[in-house]
C-alpha positions in Angstrom: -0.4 -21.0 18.8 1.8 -19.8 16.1 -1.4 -19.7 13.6 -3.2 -18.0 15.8 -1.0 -15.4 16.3 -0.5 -15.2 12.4 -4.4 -15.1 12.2 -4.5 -11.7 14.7 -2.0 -9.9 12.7 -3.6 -10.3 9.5 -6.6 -8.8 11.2 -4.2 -6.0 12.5 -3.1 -5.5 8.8 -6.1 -5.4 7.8 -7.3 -2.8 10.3 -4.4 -0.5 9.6 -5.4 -0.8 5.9 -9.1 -0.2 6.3 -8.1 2.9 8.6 -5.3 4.7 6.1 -8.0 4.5 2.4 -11.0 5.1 4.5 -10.2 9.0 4.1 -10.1 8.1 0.1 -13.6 6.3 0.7 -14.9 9.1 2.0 -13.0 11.9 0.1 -16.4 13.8 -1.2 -18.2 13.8 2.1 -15.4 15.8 3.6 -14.7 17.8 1.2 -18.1 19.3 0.8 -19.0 19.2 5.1 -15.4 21.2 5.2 -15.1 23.0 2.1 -11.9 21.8 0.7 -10.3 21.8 -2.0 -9.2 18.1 -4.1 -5.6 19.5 -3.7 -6.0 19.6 -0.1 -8.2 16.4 0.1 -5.0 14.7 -1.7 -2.5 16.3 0.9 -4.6 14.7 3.2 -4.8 11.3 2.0 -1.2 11.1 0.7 1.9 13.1 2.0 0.2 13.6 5.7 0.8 10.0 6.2 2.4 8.4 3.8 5.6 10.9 4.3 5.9 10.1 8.1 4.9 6.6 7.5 7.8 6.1 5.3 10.4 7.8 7.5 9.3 7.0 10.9 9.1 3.4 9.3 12.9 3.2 9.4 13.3 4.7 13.5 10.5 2.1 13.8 12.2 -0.9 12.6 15.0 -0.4 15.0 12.5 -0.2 17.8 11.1 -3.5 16.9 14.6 -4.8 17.1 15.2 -3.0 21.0 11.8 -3.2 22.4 9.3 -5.9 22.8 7.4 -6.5 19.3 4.1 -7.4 20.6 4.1 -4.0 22.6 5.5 -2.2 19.8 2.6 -3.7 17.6 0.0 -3.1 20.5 0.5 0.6 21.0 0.7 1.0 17.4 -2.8 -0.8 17.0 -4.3 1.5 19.7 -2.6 4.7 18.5 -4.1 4.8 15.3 -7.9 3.4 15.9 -8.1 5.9 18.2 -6.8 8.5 16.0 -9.4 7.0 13.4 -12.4 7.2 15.6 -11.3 11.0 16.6 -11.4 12.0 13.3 -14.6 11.5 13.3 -15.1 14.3 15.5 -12.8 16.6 13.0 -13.9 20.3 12.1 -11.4 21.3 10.2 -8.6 20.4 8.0 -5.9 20.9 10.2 -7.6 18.5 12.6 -7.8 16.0 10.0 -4.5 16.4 8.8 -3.0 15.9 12.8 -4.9 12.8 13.1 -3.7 11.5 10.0 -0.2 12.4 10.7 -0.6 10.1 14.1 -1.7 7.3 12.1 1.1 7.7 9.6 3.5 7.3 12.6 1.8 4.2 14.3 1.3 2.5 11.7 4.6 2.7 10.4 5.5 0.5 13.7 3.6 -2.2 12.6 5.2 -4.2 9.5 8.7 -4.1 10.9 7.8 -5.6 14.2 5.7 -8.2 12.5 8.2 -9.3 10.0 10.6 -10.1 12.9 8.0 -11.5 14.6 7.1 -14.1 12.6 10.2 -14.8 11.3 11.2 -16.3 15.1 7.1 -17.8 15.1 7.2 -19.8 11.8 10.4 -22.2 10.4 12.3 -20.5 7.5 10.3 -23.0 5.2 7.0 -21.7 6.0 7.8 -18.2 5.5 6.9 -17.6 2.0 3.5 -19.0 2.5 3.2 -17.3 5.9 4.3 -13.6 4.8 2.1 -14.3 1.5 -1.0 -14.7 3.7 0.2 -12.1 6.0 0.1 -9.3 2.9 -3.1 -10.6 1.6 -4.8 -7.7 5.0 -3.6 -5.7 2.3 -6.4 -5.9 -0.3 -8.6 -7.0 2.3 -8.2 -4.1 4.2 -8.5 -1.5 1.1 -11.7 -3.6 -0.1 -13.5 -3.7 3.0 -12.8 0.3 3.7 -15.2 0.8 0.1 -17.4 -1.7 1.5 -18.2 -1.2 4.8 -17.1 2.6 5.2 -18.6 3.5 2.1 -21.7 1.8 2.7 -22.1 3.4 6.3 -21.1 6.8 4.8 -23.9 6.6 2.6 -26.4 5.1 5.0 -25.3 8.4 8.0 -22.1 10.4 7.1 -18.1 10.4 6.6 -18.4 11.1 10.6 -20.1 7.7 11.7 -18.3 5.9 9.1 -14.8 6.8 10.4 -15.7 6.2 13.9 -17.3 2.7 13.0 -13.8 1.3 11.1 -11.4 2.9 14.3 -13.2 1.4 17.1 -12.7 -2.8 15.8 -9.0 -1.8 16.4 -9.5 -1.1 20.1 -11.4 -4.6 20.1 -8.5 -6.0 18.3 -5.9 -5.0 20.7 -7.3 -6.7 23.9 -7.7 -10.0 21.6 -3.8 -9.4 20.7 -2.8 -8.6 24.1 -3.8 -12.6 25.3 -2.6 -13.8 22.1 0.9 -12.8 20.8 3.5 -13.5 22.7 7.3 -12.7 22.1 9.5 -15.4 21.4 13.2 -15.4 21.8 14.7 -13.6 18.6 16.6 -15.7 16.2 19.4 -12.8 15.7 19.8 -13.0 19.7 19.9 -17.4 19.8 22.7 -17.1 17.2 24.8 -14.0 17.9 25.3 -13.4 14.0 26.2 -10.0 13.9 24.8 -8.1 10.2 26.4 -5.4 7.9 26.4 -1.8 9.1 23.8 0.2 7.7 25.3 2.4 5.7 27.3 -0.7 3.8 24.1 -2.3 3.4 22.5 1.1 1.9 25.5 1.4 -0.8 25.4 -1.9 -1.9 22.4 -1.7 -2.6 21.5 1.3 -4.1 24.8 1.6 -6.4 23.7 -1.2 -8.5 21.9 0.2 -11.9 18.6 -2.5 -12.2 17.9 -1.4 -8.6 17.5 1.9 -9.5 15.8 1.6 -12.3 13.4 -1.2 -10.3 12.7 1.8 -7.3 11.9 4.0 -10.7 9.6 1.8 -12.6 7.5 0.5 -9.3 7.7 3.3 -7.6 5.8 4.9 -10.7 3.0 2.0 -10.7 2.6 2.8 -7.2 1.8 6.7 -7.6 -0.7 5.4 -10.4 -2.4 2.7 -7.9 -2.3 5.3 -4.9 -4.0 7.8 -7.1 -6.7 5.8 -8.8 -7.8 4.8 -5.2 -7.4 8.3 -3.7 -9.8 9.4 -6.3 -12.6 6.8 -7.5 -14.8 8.1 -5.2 -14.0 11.6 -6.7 -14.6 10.2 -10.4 -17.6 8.0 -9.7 -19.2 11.4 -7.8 -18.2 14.2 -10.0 -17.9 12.3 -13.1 -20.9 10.2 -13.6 -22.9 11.3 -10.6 -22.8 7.5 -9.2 -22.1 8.0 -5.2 -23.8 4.9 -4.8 -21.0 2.6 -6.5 -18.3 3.4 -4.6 -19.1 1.0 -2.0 -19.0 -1.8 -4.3 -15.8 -0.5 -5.2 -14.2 -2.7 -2.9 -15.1 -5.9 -4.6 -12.4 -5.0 -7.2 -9.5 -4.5 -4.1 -10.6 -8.4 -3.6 -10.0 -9.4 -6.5 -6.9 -7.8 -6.8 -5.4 -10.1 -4.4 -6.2 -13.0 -7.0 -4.5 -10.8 -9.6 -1.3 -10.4 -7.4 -0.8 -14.0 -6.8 -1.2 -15.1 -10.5 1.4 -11.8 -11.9 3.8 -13.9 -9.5 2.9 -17.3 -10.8 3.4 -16.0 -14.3 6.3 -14.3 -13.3 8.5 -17.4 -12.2 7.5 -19.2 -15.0 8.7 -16.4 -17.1 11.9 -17.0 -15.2 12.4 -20.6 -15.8 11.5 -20.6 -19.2 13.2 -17.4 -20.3 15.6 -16.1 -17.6 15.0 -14.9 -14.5 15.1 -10.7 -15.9 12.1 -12.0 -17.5 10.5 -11.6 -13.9 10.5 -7.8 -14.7 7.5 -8.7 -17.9 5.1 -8.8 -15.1 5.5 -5.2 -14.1 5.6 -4.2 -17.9 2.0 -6.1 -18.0 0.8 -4.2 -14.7 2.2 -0.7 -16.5 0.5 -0.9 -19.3 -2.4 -3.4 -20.0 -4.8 -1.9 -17.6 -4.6 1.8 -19.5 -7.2 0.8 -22.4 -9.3 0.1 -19.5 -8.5 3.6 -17.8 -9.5 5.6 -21.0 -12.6 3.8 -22.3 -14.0 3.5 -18.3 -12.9 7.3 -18.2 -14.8 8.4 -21.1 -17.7 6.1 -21.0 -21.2 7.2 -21.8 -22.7 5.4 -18.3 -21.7 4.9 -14.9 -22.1 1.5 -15.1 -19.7 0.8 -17.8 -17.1 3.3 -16.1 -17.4 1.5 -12.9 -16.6 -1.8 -14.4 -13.7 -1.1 -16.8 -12.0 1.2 -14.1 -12.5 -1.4 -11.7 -11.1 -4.0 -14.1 -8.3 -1.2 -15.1 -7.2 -1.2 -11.2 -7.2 -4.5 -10.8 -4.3 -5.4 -13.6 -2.5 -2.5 -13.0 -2.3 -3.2 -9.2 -1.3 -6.6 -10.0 2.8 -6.1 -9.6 3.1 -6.0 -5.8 3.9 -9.3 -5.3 6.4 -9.5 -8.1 8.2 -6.0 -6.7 8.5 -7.4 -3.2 10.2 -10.3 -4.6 12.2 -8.9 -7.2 14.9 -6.7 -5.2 15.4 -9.6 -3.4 18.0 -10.7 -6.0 20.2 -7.9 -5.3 20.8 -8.5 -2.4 22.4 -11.0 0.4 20.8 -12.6 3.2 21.6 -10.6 5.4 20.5 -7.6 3.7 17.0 -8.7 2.9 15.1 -6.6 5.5 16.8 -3.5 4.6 15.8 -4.0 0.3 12.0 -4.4 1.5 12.4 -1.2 3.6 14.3 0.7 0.6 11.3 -0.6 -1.4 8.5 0.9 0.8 10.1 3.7 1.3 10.4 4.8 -2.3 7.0 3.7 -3.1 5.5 5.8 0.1 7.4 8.7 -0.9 6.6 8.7 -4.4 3.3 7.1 -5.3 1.7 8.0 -2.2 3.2 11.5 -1.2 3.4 12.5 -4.8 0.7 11.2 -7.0 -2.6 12.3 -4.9 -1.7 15.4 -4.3 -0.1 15.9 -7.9 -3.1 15.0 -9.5 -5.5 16.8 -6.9 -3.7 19.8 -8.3 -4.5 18.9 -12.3 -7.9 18.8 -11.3 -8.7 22.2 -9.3 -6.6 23.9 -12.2 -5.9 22.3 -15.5 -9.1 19.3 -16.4 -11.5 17.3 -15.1 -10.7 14.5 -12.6 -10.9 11.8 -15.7 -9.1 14.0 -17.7 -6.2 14.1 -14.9 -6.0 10.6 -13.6 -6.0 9.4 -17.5 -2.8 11.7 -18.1 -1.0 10.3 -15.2 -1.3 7.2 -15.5 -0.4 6.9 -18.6 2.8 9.0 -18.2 3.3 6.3 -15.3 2.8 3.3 -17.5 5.0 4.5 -20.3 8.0 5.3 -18.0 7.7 2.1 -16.4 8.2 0.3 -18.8 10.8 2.1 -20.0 13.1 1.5 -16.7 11.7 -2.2 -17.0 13.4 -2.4 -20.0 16.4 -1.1 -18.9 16.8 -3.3 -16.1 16.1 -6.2 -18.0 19.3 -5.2 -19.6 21.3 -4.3 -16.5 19.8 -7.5 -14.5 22.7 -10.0 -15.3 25.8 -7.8 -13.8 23.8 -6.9 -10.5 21.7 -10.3 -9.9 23.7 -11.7 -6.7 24.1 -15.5 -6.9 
């Protein structure tokens, strides 16, 4: 039973990933059927949710611990397929931009109530594999919104194609509904009582290589929203190649490969080195994909562009595994939910409230979408890896033992 439960919410994650890029997918569609602007079609894909995603996230994650987690879960599932399907009716921006706030807010009810969830499914010693299977929806999710909502886009419209990825989540729901159950909580069984929040928040965030871990990740992040907010923009404007965004997804897949070899590489950077040495992997991520970037940005074909971008993305997107596991180390036991919302809520806020529409804005006003996306992220790799550095420095007086 407990697999099978794991196996619906990786579809769940999946569906909540599909249903938050899909807008990205389908950025040029909607722009030209509504007349926007790239500014406005990078509001749209970034601050509208990612904003109230990121602080709804924290109101939601003490729901999941007062309320049932499968219905918490549930609603959340229902709330934003439905608000995916609608928005396939949308005729205007601020239509688009309501829906997508509702999504922003269910989905950020999801993660908190699963973590919990299968914390109290699965024995502490399968968790690592378990939440490591759990996050692959991720790039799953992201691939299959190029492949299956780009591919219906260009076989209709952005219309059909938004209604076609909310509607499995209505599907999905019944399935969940006979399958998750809710155990007894593991805080409840043992009556251990945690740290008050705002102790937890301080110890945290007063220690230096935390703050310069939020800062360096938090810039990969606005680099990895952005590139994905705007490939379809690139491969359109660009190098007049609609057609390839679709297959764009194939490089979200193998991104998941990437991510679980950056934290192979990482830990035996650790052993062999010291375990600061973890933070090379996010130096690799910041900067080795950039050569990529500018010769796939300023290729001569659209078939060379598409594969060095695609190759670009994937090595630069490789560091989420390695962040989740790195504030860890700060931190003790029983502060260890609180890091991995500090993280998301950084990253949100930053890299996906910040960098779409930030770079939307380069392009209406200052350079072409290449042009832009090539400035940024190399700004972004360069000050990673300077706060990488630092908090390889600083790692030895916060690490907690």
């Amino acid at each position: 039973m407990s697999w099978s439960v794991l196996g619906v919410l990786v579809l769940i994650y999946i569906s909540s990933f599909v249903d938050r890029q899909i807008i990205a997918v389908l950025a040029t569609q909607i722009r030209e059927a509504l007349g926007l602007t790239n500014t406005e079609i990078g509001v749209l894909y970034g601050p509208t949710f990612s904003w109230i995603y990121a602080i709804c996230g924290i109101f939601m994650g003490r729901m999941a611990d007062q309320f049932s987690r499968k219905r918490v879960i549930i609603t959340g599932l229902v709330v934003w397929s439905v608000m995916t399907v609608a928005s396939g009716f949308a005729s205007s921006l601020a239509f688009l931009i309501t829906a997508r706030i509702f999504v922003g807010v269910s989905q950020s009810a999801l993660s908190p109530a699963v973590y919990s969830l299968l914390s109290d499914y699965f024995k502490p010693s399968q968790r690592a594999t378990v939440f490591s299977i759990y996050a692959s929806g991720i790039f799953i999710g992201v691939g299959l919104s190029f492949l299956i909502g780009g591919s219906v886009a260009q076989a209709y419209d952005w219309r059909v194609a938004l209604k076609t990825v909310g509607f499995p989540g209505l599907v999905l729901a019944l399935v969940a509904m006979f399958i998750i159950k809710e155990p007894m909580r593991t805080a409840q069984a043992s009556g251990k009582k945690t740290s008050a929040f705002i102790e937890v928040l301080s110890f945290i965030l007063k220690k230096r290589t935390v703050q310069y871990y939020l800062a360096g990740f938090s810039l990969l992040a606005l680099s990895g929203y952005t590139i994905l907010a705007f490939i379809s923009t690139v491969l359109t404007d660009v190098f007049d190649a609609p057609e390839k965004i679709s297959s764009y997804g194939w490089f979200m897949l193998a991104t998941g490969v990437s991510v679980n070899v950056s934290g192979w590489m990482a830990d035996k950077l650790a052993v062999k080195f010291g375990d600061e040495k973890r933070f090379v992997m996010g130096i690799v991520a910041a900067l080795a994909g950039l050569p990529f970037y500018y010769f796939g940005f300023f290729a001569g074909s659209a078939a060379t562009a598409f594969m060095l971008i695609g190759i670009g993305n994937v090595l630069s997107s490789s560091y989420n595994g390695v962040a989740a596991a790195l504030i860890q180390y700060f931190v003790k036991p029983d502060m260890r939910g609180m890091a991995g919302a500090i993280y998301l809520f950084v990253v949100s806020i930053v890299g996906f409230g910040i960098g779409p529409p930030l770079t939307g804005w380069l392009i209406d006003n200052y350079m072409s979408a290449n042009e832009a996306l090539m400035l940024v992220f190399t700004v972004c790799g360069v000050l990673a890896t300077v706060f990488f550095l630092l908090a390889m420095k600083s790692y030895p007086r916060d690490i907690v033992e």
